[in-house]
C-alpha positions as semicolon CSV with decimal commas, in nm:
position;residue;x (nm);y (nm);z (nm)
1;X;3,065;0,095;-9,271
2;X;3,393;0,177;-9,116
3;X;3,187;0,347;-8,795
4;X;3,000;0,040;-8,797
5;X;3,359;-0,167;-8,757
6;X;3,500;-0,007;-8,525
7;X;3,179;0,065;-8,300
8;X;3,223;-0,384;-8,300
9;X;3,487;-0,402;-8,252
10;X;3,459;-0,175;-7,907
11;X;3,185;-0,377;-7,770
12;X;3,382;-0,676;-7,863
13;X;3,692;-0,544;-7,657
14;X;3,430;-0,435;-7,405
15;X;3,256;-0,781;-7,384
16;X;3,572;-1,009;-7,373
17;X;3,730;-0,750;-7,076
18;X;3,422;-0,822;-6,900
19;X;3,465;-1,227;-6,974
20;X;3,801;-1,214;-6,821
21;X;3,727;-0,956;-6,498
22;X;3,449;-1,278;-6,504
23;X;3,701;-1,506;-6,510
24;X;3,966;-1,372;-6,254
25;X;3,665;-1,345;-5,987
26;X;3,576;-1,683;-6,049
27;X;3,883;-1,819;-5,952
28;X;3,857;-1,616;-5,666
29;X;3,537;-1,692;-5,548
30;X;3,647;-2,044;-5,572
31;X;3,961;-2,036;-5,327
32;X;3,763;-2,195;-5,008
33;X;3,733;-1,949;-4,721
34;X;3,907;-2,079;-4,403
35;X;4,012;-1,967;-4,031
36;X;4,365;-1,972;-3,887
37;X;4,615;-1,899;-3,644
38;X;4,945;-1,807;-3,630
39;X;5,247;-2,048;-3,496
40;X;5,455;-1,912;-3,225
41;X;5,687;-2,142;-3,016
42;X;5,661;-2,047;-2,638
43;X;5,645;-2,154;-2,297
44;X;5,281;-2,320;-2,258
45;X;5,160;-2,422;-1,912
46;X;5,154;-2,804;-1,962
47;X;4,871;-2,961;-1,699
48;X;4,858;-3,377;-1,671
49;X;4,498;-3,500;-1,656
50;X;4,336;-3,727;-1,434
51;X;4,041;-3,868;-1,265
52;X;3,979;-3,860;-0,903
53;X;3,740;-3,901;-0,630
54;X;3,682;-3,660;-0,374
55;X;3,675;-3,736;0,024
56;X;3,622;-3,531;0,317
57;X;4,010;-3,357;0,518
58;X;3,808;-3,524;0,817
59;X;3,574;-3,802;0,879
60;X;3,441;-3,869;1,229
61;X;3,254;-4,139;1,350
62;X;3,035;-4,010;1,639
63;X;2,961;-4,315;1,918
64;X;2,822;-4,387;2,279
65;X;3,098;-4,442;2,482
66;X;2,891;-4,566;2,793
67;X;2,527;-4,694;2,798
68;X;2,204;-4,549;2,856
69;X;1,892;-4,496;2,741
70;X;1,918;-4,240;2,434
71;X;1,728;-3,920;2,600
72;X;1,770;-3,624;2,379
73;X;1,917;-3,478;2,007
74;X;2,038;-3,161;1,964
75;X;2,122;-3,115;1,572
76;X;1,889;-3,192;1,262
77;X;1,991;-3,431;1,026
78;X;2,252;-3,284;0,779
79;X;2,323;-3,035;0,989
80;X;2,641;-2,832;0,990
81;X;2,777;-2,832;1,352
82;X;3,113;-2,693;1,564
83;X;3,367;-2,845;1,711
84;X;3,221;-2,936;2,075
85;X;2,868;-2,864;1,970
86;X;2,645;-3,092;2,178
87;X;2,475;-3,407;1,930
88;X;2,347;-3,629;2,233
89;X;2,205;-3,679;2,594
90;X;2,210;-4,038;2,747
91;X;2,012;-4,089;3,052
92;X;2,215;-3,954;3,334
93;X;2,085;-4,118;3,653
94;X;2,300;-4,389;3,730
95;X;2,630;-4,181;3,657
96;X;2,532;-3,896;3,908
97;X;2,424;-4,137;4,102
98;X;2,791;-4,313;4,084
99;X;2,956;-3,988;4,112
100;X;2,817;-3,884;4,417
101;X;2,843;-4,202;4,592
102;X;3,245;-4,181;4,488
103;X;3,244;-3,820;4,644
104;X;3,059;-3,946;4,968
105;X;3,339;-4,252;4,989
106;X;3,585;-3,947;5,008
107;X;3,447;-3,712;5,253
108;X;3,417;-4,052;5,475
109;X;3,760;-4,121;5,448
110;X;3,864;-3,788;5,530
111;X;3,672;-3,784;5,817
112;X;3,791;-4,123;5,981
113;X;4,178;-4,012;5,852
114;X;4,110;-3,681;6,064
115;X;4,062;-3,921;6,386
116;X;4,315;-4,131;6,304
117;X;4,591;-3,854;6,229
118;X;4,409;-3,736;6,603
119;X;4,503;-4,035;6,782
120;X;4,834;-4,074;6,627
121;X;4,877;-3,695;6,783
122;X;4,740;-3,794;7,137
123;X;4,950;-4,117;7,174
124;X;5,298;-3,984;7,066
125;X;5,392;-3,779;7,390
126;X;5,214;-4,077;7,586
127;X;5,478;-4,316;7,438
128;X;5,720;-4,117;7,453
129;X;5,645;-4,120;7,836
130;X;5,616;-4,463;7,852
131;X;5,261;-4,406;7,962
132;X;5,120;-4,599;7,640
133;X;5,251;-4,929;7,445
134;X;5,391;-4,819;7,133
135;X;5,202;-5,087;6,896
136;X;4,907;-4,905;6,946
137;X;5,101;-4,580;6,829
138;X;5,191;-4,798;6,514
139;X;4,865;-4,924;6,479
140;X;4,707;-4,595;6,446
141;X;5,001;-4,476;6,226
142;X;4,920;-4,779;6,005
143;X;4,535;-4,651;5,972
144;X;4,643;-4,303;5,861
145;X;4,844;-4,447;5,586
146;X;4,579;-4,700;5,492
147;X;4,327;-4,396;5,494
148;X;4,563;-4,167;5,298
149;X;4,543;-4,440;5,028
150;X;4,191;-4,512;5,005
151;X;4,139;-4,138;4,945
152;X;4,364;-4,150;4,702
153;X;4,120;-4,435;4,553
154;X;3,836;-4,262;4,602
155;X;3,971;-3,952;4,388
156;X;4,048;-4,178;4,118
157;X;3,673;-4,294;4,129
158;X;3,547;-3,955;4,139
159;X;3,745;-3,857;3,826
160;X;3,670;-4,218;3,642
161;X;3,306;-4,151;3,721
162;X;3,293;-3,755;3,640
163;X;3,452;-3,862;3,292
164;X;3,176;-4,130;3,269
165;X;2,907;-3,864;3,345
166;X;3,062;-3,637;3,071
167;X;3,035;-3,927;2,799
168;X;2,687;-3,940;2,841
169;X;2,657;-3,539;2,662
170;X;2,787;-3,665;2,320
171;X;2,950;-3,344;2,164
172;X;3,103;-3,269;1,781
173;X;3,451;-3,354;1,730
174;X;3,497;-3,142;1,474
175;X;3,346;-2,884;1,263
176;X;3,145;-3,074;0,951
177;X;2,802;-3,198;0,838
178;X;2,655;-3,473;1,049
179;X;2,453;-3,691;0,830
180;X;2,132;-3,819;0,995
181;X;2,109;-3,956;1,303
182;X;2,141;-4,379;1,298
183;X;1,950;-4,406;1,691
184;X;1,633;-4,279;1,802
185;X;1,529;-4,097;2,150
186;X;1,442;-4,370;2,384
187;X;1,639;-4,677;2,271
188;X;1,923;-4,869;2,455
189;X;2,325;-4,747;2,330
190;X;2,645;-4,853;2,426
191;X;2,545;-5,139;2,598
192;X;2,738;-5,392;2,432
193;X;2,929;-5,234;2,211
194;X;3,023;-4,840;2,140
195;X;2,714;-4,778;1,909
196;X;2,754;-4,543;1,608
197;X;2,503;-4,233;1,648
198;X;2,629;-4,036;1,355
199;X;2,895;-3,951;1,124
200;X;3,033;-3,600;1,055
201;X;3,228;-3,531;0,764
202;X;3,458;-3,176;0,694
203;X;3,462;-3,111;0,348
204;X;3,627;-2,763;0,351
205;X;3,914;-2,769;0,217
206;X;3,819;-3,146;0,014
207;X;4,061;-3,331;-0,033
208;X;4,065;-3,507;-0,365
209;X;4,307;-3,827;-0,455
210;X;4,385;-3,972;-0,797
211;X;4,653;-4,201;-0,891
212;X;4,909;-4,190;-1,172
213;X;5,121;-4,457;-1,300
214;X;5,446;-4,537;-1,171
215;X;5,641;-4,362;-1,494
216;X;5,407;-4,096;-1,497
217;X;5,471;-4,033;-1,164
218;X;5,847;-3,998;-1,227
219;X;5,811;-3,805;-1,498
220;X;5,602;-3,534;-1,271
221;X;5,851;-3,516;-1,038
222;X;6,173;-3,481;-1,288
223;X;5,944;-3,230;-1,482
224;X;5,840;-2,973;-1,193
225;X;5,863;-2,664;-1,151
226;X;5,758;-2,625;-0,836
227;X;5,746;-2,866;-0,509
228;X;5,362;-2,776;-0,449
229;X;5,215;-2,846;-0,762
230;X;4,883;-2,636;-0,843
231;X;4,594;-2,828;-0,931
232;X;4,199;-2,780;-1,041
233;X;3,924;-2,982;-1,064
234;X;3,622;-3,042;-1,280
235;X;3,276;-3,215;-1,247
236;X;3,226;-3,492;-1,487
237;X;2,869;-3,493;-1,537
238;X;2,708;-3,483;-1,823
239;X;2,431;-3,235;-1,771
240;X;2,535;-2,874;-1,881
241;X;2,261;-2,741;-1,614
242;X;2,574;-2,901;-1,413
243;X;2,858;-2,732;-1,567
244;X;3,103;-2,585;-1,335
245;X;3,432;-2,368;-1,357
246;X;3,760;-2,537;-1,269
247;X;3,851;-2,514;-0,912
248;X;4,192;-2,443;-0,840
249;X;4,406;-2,589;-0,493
250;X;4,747;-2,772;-0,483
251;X;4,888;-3,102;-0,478
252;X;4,949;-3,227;-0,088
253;X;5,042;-3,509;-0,061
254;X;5,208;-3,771;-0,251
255;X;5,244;-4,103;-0,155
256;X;5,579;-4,327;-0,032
257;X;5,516;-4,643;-0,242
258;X;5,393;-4,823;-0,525
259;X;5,041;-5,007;-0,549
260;X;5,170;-5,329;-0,658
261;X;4,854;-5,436;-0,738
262;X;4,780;-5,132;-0,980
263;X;5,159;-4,941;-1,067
264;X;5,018;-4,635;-0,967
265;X;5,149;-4,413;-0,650
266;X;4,857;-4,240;-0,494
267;X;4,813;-3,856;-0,480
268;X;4,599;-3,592;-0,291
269;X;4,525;-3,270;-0,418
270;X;4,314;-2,979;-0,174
271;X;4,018;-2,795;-0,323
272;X;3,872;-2,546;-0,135
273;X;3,507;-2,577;-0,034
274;X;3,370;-2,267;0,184
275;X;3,048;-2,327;0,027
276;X;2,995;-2,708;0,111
277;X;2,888;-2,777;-0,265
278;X;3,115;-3,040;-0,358
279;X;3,035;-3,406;-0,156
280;X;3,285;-3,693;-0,069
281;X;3,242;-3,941;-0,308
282;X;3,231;-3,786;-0,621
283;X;3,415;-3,828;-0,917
284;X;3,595;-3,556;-1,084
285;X;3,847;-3,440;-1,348
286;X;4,147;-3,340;-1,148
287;X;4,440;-3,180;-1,308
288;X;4,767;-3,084;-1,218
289;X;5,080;-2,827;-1,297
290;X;5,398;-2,969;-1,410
291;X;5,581;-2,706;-1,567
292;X;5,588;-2,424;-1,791
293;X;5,981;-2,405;-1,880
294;X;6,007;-2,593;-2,174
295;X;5,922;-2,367;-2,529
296;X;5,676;-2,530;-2,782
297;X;5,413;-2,484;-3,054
298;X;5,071;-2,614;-2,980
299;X;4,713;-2,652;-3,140
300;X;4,328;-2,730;-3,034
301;X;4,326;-3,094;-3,018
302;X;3,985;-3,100;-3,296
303;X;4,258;-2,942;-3,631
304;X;4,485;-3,305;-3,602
305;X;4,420;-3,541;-3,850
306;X;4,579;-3,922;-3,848
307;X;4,670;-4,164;-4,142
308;X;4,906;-4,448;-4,163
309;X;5,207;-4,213;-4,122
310;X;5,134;-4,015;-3,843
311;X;4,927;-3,692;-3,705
312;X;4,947;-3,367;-3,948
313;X;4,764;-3,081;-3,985
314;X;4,704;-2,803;-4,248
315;X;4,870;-2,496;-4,315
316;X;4,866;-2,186;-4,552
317;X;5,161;-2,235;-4,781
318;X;5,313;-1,921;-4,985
319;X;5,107;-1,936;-5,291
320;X;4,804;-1,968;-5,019
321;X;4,703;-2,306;-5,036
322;X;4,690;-2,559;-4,776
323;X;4,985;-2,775;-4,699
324;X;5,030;-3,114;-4,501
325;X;5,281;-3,112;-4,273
326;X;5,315;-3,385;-4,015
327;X;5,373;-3,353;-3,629
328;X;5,509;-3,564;-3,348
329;X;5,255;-3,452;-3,019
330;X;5,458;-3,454;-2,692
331;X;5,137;-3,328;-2,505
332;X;4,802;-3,414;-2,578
333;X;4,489;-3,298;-2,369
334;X;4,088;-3,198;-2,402
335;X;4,262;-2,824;-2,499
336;X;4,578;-2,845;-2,638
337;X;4,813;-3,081;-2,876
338;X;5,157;-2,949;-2,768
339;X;5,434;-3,030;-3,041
340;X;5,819;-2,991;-3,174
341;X;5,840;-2,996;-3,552
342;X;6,146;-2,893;-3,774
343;X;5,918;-2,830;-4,061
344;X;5,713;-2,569;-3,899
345;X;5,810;-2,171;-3,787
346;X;5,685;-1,873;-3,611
347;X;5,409;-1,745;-3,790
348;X;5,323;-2,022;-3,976
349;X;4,957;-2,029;-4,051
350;X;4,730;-2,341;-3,903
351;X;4,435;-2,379;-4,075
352;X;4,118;-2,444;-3,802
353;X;3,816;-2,485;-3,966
354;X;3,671;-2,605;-4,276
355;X;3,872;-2,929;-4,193
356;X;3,656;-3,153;-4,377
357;X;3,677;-2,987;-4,710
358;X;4,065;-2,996;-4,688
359;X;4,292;-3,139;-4,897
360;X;4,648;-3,092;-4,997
361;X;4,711;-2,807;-5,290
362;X;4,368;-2,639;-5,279
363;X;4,338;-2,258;-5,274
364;X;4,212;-2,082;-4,933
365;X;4,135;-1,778;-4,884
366;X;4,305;-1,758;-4,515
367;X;4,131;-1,538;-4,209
368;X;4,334;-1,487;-3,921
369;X;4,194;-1,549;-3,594
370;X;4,466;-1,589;-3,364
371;X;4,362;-1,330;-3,147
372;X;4,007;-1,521;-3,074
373;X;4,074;-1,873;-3,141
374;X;4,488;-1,869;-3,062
375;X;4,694;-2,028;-2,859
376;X;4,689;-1,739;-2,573
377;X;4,324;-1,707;-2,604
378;X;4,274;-2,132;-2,520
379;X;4,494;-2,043;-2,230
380;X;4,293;-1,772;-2,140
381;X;3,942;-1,896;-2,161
382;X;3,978;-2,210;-2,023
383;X;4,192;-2,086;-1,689
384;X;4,529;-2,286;-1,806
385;X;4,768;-2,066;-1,643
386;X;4,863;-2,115;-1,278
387;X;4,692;-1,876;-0,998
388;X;5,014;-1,843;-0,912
389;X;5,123;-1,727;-1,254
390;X;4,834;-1,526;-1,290
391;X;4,927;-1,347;-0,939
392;X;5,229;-1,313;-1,043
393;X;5,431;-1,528;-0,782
């Protein structure tokens, strides 16, 4: 009997140690799993966002600058041409035919100024002499002058009609894409009017122009680090077979006044373009540098929740549970909510995921993912810092 008692009371020992191993992993298993990453303040590159619309450095309307019969095209439509590549031929007839008759009008001239200079030659000594009236001395003398001064004439015809002869071989302005050609071979141009043939545009570098608000404006240009802003671009479209990287340029140009109309002040930013890919005319997510000089704590946008008080977010608290603590944003974009707050530290854990199951005072079971899903690793992967940072300048 006492075997028996004491062989119970073991498996009794045995059975409630299991009920409270049982117990202890219950609780554990019931802490919610979550992601996080660490707090740190530092200097994050802070990039305002706009949108924009791109447009060619150079736009060039190409147009008959004498008339003519349209006689021959050079380029195919959409075609990327040089700088004083030829475009056009109008008929040429009547403009040799004007030149040469100007040239003839000066070898004529010349000739009849060659007698006259002769005979003012031949009748000096006989003046001089007394063997010839003088007013015919001045009379030829008058007719080399008068000669001297239509040649002079007739050069200025020869060089108003050579230019007029060189209008009608239309040539490229610049270097660009001519979009298709607006006249056919064979039809009248310039006749009335300087008719458009074509229009070239340069699109590398693009420029593209957006336009912030008057106090955003002055709050770019207190908040600078630099005087040439960098800047990159993005493609709005919806499509991911679309999706693009950012493309990085600089800010160029900023403009002198105020749209009164609007409040904004109109900006330019240059993209390069070597591959032509990007047209004028499209709209685009433009962003641009301010500054990087000013330390603070930030966050992916998606872990901020809002109530009647304010934005907060969740951390890990000591006894590992998750904690409200409320934040006042001084930076907001698609990647980051940048943010000052008394009540948070370095190394203060922000909870990431699992936001929907959150709640203040519940257990979590905390996974740190700063490396992957920190604040250096949103910089990283979505090209935040500078190409000047990044080189090092």
């Amino acid at each position: 009997m006492l075997k028996q008692a004491l062989l119970c009371s073991f498996v009794l020992l045995i059975m409630l140690g299991c009920s409270d191993e049982q117990t202890k992993s219950s609780k554990k298993a019931a802490a919610l799993p979550v992601e996080t990453i660490q707090l740190k303040q530092q200097n994050i590159p802070i990039w305002m966002p706009y949108t924009g619309k791109t447009q060619a450095n150079s736009s060039q309307e190409v147009r008959a600058r004498v008339s003519g019969v349209l006689e021959e095209v050079y380029y195919q439509d959409g075609e990327y041409v040089r700088k004083g590549q030829k475009l056009f031929k109008i008929e040429q007839t009547d403009y040799q035919a004007a030149l040469q008759t100007a040239q003839a009008k000066k070898r004529r001239d010349q000739a009849a100024l060659k007698l006259a200079q002769a005979d003012v030659n031949r009748y000096k000594p006989l003046v001089s002499e007394g063997l010839a009236p003088r007013v015919t001395l001045e009379q030829y003398q008058a007719q080399v002058e008068a000669l001297k001064a239509d040649i002079l004439s007739d050069e200025a015809k020869i060089k108003q009609a050579e230019l007029e002869l060189s209008y009608t071989v239309i040539t490229s302005p610049i270097d660009g894409q001519a979009s298709r050609r607006l006249v056919d071979v064979g039809n009248l141009v310039g006749k009335a009017e300087a008719t458009l043939l074509t229009t070239i545009n340069n699109t590398d570098p693009l420029y593209v122009y957006f336009a912030p608000g008057e106090e955003e404006f002055q709050k770019i240009s207190q908040l600078k680090s630099s005087d040439r802003m960098d800047a990159y671009i993005e493609l709005n479209y919806d499509s991911p077979l679309l999706a693009s990287k950012p493309i990085f340029g600089f800010v160029n140009f900023s403009d002198n006044a105020v749209d009164p109309s609007t409040s904004t002040v109109s900006m330019r930013a240059q993209i390069p373009n070597p591959e032509h890919t990007l047209l004028a005319g499209t709209f685009v997510y433009v962003n641009i540098f301010v500054t990087d000089k000013f330390k603070l704590m930030g966050v992916p946008p998606q872990v901020i929740f809002e109530d009647q008080r304010g934005k907060y977010l969740y951390i890990v608290d000591d006894d590992s549970k998750a904690k409200s603590v409320y934040i006042e944003p001084v930076y907001e974009s698609r990647f980051l909510t940048l943010f000052k707050s008394d009540q948070l530290k370095d190394g203060d854990e922000v909870i990431i995921n699992a936001l929907m199951k959150l709640k203040p005072a519940i257990e979590v079971h905390a996974t740190d993912m700063t490396e992957s899903k920190g604040l250096d690793a949103i910089i990283k992967t979505n090209k935040l810092l500078p190409p000047s940072h990044v080189n090092g300048h």
